[in-house]
N, C-alpha and C positions, 0 to 999 in steps of 0.2 A: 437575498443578502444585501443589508444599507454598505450605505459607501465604509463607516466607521467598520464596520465587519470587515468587508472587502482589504479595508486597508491593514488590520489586523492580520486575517489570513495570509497578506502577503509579507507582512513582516515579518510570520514566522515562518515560513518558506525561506524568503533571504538567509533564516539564523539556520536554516537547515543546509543551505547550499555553500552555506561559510565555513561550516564545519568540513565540508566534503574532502576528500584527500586529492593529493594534485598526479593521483598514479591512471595507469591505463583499468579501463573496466565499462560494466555496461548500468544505464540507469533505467529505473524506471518510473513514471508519472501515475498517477492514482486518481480518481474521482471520489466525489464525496461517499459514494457508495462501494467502493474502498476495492473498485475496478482496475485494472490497467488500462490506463489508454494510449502512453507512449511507448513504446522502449528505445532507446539508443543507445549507442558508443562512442568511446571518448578514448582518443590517448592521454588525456588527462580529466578526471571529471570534474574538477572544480572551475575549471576555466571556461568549457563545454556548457556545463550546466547554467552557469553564470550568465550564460551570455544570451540566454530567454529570457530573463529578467532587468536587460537592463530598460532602459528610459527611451533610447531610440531606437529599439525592435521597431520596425516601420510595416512589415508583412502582416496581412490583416489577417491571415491563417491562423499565425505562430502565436498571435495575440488571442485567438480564440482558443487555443489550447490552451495557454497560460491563463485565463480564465477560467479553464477548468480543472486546472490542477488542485488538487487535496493534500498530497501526500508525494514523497520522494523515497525511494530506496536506491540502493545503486549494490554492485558484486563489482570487486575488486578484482582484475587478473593479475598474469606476470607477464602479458604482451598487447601490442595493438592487434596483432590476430589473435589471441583468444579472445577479446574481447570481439572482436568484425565476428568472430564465429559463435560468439553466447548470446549477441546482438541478434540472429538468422535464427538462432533456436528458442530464442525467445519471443521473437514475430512469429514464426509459424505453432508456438502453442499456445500463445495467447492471442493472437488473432487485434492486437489493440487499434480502438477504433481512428488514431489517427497516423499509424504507418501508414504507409504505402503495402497495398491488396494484392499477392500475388495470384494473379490467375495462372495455376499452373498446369494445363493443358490434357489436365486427367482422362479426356476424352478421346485422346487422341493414342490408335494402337502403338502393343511394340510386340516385338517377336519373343518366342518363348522358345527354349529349349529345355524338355522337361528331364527329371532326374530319377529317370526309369531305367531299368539294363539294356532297355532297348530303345532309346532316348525319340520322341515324336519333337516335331518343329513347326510351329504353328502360329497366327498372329492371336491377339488377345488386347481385349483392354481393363482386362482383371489383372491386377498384382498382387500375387501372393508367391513370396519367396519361397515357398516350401515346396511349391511344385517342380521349378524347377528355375533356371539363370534365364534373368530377361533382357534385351538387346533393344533398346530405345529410348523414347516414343518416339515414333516416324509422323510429322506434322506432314512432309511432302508424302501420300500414299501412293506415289504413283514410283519410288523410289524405293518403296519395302515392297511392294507388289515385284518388284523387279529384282532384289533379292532373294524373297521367295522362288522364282520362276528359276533363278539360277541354282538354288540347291535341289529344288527338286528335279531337273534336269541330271545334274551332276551325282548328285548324292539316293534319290529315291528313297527319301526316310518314310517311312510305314506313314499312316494315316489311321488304322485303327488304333481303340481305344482299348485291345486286350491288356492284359496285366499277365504279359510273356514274359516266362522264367525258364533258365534251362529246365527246370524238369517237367511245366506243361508243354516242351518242347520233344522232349524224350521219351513222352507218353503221347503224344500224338493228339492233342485235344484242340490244338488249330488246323483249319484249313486253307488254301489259297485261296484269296475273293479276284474282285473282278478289276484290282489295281495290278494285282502279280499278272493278270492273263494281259492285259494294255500296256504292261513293262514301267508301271509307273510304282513296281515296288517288289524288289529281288527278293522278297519270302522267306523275309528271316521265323516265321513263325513257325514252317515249318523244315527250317535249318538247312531251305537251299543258297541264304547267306550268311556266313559265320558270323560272330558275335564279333571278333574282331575285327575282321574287315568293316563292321558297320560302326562297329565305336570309332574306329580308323576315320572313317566319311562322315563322322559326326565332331569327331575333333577336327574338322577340316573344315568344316560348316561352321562351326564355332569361329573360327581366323577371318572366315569371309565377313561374320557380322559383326566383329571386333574390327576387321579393314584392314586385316594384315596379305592382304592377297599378294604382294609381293613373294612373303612368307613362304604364300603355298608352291606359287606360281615355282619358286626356286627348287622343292623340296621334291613338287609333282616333276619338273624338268630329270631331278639328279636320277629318279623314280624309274622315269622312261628311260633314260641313257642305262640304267643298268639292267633292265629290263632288255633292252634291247641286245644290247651284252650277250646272255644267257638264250641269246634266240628265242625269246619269248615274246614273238611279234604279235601274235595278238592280244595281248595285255599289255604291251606297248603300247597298242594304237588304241585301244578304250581310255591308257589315263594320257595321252596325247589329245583325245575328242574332250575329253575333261580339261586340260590346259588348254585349249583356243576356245574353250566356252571361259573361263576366266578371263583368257585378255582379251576377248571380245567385249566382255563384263566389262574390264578397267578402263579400258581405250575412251569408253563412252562415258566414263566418268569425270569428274571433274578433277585432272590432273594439274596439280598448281605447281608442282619442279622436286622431283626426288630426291636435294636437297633437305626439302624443310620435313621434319617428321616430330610425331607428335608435341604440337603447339596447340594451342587456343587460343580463338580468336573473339572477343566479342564487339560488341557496336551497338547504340543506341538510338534510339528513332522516338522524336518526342511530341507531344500535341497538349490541351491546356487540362485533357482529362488523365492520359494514362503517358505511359513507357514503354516503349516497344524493345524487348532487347535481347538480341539474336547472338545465340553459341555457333559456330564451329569449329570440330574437333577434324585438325588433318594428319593422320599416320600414313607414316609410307608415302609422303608427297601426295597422295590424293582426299578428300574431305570423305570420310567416311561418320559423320553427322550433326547435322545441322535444324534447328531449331530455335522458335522467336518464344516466348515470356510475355507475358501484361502485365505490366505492374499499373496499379488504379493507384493515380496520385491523393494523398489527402492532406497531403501541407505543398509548401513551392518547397519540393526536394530538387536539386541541383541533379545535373547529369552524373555528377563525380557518385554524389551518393548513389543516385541509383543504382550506376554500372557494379557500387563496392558489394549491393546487396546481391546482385544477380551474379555478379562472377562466384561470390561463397556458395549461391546456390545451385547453382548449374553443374561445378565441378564437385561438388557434393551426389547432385541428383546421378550423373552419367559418369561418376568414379573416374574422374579424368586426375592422370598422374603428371599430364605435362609440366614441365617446367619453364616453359616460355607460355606468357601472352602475349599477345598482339591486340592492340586498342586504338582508337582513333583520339584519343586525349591523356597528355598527364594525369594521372592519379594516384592518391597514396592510400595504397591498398596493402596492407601488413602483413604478407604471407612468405614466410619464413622459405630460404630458395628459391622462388619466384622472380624470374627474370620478364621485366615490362618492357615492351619494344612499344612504341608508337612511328611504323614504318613511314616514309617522306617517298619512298619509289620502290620499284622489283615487284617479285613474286608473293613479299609479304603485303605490300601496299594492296597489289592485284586482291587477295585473300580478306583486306577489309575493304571495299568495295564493293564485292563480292556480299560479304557478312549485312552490309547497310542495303546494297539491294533487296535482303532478304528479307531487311527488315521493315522497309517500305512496301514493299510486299504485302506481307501480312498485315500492314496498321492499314494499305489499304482494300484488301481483301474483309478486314472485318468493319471496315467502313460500310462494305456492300451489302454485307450479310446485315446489320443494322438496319439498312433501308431497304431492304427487300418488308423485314418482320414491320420497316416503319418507312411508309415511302414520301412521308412527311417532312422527314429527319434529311433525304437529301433535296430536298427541293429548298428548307431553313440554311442547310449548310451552303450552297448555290446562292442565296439570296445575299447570306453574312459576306462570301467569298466577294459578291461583284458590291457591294456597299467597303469591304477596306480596301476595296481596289481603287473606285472611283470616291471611299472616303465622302459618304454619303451621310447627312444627318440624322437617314432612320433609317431599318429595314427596306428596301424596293421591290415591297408587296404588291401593287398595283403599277404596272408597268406598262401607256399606253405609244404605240406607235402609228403613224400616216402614212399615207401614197395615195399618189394622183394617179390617173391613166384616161388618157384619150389619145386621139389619131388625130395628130394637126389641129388640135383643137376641137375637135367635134367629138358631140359624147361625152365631155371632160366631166369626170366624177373623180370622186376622193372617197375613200376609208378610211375608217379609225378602229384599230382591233385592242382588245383590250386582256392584259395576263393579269391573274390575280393568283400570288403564290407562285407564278413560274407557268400557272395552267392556262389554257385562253376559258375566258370569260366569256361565253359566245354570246350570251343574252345583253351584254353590253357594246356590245360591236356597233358601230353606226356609218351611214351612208351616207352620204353626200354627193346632190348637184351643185355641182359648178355655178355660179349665178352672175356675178359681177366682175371676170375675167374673159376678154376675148380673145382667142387665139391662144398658140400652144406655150403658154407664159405658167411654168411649173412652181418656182416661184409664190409667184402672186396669189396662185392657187391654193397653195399651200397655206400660203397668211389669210386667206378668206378663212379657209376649213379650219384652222386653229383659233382665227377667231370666234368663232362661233363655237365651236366645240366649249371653248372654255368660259367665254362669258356664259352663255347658259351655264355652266358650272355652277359659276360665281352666282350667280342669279336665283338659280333655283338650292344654292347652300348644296349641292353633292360635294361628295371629300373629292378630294382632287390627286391626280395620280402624283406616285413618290417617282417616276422618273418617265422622260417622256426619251423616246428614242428616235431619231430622223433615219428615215433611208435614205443616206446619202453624206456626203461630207462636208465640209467647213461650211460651204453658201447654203447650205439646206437648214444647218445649225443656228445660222447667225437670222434666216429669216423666221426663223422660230423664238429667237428669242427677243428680236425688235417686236413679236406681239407679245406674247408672253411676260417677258421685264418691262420692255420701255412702254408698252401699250394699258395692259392689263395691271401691271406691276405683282404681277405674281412671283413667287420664287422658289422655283421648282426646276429641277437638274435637268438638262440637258445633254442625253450623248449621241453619237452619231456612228450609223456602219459603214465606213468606206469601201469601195471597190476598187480593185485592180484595173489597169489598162486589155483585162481578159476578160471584164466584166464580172470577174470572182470576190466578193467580198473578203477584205484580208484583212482590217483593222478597225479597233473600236478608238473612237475619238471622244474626250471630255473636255469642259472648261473653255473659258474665253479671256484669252485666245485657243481653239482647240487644240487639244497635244494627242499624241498617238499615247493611248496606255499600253503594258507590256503584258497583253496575254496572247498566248498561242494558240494558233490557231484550230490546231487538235485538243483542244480543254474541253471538259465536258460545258463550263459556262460559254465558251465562245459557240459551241454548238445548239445552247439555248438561245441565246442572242440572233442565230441565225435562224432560227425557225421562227423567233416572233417577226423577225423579218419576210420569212418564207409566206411567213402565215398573211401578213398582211398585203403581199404582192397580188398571192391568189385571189383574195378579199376583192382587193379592189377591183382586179379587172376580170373578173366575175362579175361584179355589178356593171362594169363597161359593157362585156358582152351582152349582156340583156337588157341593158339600155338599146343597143345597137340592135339587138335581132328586133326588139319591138321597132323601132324607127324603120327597118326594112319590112316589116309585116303589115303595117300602114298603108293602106290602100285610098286611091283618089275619093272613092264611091263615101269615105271617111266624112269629107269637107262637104256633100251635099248637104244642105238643110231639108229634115224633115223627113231622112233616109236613115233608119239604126242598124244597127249589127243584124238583124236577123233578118230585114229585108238584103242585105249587103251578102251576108251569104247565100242567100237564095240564087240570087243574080251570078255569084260567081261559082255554085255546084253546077249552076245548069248551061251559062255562058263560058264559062273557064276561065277569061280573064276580062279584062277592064276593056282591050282596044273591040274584043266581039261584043261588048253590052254599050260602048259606042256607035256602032255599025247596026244596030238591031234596030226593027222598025219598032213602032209606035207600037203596033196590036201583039209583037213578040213579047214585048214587053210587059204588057199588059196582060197579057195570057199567064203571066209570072208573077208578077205582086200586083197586079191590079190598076185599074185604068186611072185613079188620081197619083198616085205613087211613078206608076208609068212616065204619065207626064213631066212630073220635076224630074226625071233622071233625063226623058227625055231634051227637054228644056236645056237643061245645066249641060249637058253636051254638045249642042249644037248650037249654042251662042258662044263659042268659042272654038277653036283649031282642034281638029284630033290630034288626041296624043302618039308620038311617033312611037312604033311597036318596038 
């Protein structure tokens, strides 16, 4: 499409958004192939609409949609919620490509209770209404696993799949399995437990996974006290073992003050791709379910919007009739009855706090699961992280670090280890003797082996690393970058690991003058940072060491002339050491490597002092 089109297409769009009525309703956007690709809502649509088209939209999103719009419709309501609710059923059956994505957690189980005369209780991640009422989806499993455990304790609902009716009961055509003989199922099949006492235990079941266990707790109590009445102490004490497995149940639950009862709470958790956004529902003072949402961003949707589309859907999904939310932001959200709280302290504050942990939770639970399938993915996020931190000009993919090590001088060698992506680079790693430093000047050392590491760089045109990191603090820094800037004149970042007066590493330093940056010390970047550290301590005095064991393995017999290694070991398999191949005569020796060879060893010992043993 030329410009003269373009400008055409949008002028009659404009005469179409002019026309638009200024009441509450929902619109929708069109592609040329006569698609939806937006929906929204509006308590007014002409001003709503209008306001994608003007001049200073600055959002490079919003502008790429409005480029591809074709066409406009809108549905007129008679509120801002029917419109927030035409808006949720219009994203979920049209699916259009620039809402925001719900991933709504289909994968994840919920409890079934089915609508048989003799009702089975089971987890499922199939939904189909007709079999029977379902109670979730449980995202935490380890909290419907424990509902489970509670009914079947309590209640022993059957497990088989018969199609029991009183009359295959009165005819005798089930038998007792191997759950009735372990007690984990009172044999209503063959009518050693009544129909109604088990519909009784299954309406009771019901309450526990609705979350009304006060409910029961109250009803089961009035139960045993009249029970006990009637001197019917042993059926007292079975629904007594049933009451302290309930508040053993609750105790462990998440009890937030038996004031507050059925409320909703939601909370938002956000990153630059999706939205994280976490329901709980508390009856009877304790949370009885709780669950995080993804919504996959596809314009820069506000939090407000977000939360408007997730609270229609969530109390939609899990039939919540509450009439309070609880939220961590203003927002104008159109539902008719609905009282918004945005707590400031108490039990309700406690309860979004709660809601936002859970919701950090899960954005970073499925951060891990991400990089597990891609473990590429956390190693770029690690990189992106320490570049806004220290506000780096590129990626800090290649990331080389130093250390010296010698004893008083002697020995002095250097390291240079090198990470590329976060990983060590071991085929780039390099070595270093000490050359033109005397004595234990660490320092100085340092600016040799920088020098040279880098002019060869520079020399032979290799890329040169995106940050270099010192072991050690401000003086370590600042002699790294008098070769580095003022030397070389390179211009490549500098940071530094300090240590504690406990000799623990506790702070990363950048910039000149260096400043302490603010990350913690338990981050998973501060734990990368310490192992390229780790890594190069090792490095280096590992080459120390074996610098040292050879200078100790260095034997006198070395410095004669005209005597190599294999006459040198001869001498000392058969002498043992250096003071007995001093002391040895002439023809001993000679008996050994032979009478010219003999001679020089003899010679070179005896024109000089024996060595003292």
């Amino acid at each position: 499409m030329n410009r003269e089109e373009n400008e055409a297409q949008l002028k009659r769009l404009k005469q179409i958004v002019s026309a638009l009525p200024e009441k509450p309703g929902s619109y929708q956007y069109y592609d040329a192939e006569g698609t939806i690709i937006y929906v929204g809502k509006a308590k007014n649509l002409k001003a709503r609409v209008s306001s994608y088209f003007h001049a200073e939209v600055d959002r490079f999103k919003t502008k790429v949609l409005v480029s591809k719009i074709y066409d406009i419709s809108y549905t007129v309501v008679n509120t801002e919620e029917d419109a927030l609710l035409l808006e949720n059923s219009l994203i979920k059956k049209y699916n259009p490509r620039y809402n925001v994505m719900l991933k709504d957690g289909k994968t994840y189980p919920s409890i079934c209770v089915t609508n048989e005369l003799f009702p089975r209780i089971f987890k499922t991640r199939t939904i189909n209404k007709k079999w029977g009422t379902y109670y979730g989806p449980y995202s935490h499993l380890g909290a419907m696993y424990a509902v489970l455990d509670l009914i079947k304790k309590l209640y022993h609902p059957r497990t088989c799949r018969f199609p029991i009716t009183k009359e295959s009961i009165a005819q005798g055509r089930h038998q007792v399995c191997l759950e009735y003989h372990i007690k984990n199922c009172s044999g209503p099949c063959v009518g050693k437990q009544s129909l109604e006492d088990y519909q009784k235990n299954i309406a009771q079941a019901r309450e526990i996974l609705k979350g009304n266990t006060r409910e029961v707790l109250k009803s089961m109590r009035q139960e045993m006290e009249a029970l006990a009445e009637e001197l019917r102490f042993e059926e007292a004490e079975e629904v007594k073992r049933r009451y302290l497995l309930i508040d053993s149940f609750v105790s462990k639950s998440e009890v937030v003050s038996h004031t507050i009862n059925n409320v909703d709470v939601f909370s938002i958790t956000n990153d630059e791709k999706a939205a994280f956004i976490n329901y709980i529902h508390v009856s009877n003072g304790s949370i009885n379910q709780s669950f995080t949402f993804e919504y996959k961003k596809r314009l820069d949707e506000s939090p407000e919007e977000l939360l408007s589309l997730g609270i229609v859907e969530m109390r939609e999904r899990f039939q919540s009739t509450a009439r309070e939310i609880v939220l961590p932001m203003e927002i104008d959200v159109p539902l008719e009855g609905i009282t918004i709280t945005v707590p400031q302290r108490g039990d309700k504050k406690t309860l979004l706090e709660l809601s936002e942990m859970n919701g950090k939770q899960y954005k970073f639970d499925r951060m891990k699961q991400a990089e597990k399938l891609n473990p590429e993915q956390k190693q770029v996020r690690l990189m992106k992280e320490l570049q806004d931190l220290l506000r780096l000009p590129k990626l800090p993919y290649q990331i080389e670090c130093f250390d010296n090590s010698n004893i008083q001088g002697s020995d002095a060698v250097a390291g240079c280890v090198v990470f590329k992506g976060l990983k060590p680079s071991k085929q780039d790693y390099k070595r270093y003797n000490i050359k033109t430093v005397e004595g234990p000047d660490d320092y100085a050392s340092m600016q040799e082996v920088v020098r040279r590491r880098y002019s060869r760089m520079v020399e032979e045109e290799t890329p040169l690393p995106d940050l270099i990191i010192t072991d050690g603090g401000k003086g370590q820094m600042e002699v790294v970058r008098k070769v580095v800037e003022d030397e070389l004149g390179l211009h490549i970042p500098i940071a530094g690991l300090a240590k504690d007066n406990r000799h623990r590493t506790n702070e990363l330093l950048f910039g000149f003058p260096p400043v302490t940056i603010g990350l913690k010390t338990d981050s998973e970047l501060f734990h990368v940072l310490t192992r390229i550290q780790d890594e190069v301590h090792r490095f280096a005095i590992t080459f120390h060491r074996e610098k040292r064991s050879k200078r100790a393995l260095h034997s006198e017999l070395d410095n004669i002339k005209g005597i190599g290694p294999k006459t040198r070991d001869t001498l000392l398999n058969s002498l043992k050491s250096v003071k007995r191949i001093q002391e040895a005569e002439l023809n001993t020796l000679a008996a050994l490597i032979g009478t010219a060879k003999a001679q020089i060893v003899f010679d070179y010992f005896h024109q000089k002092p024996l060595t003292q043993p």
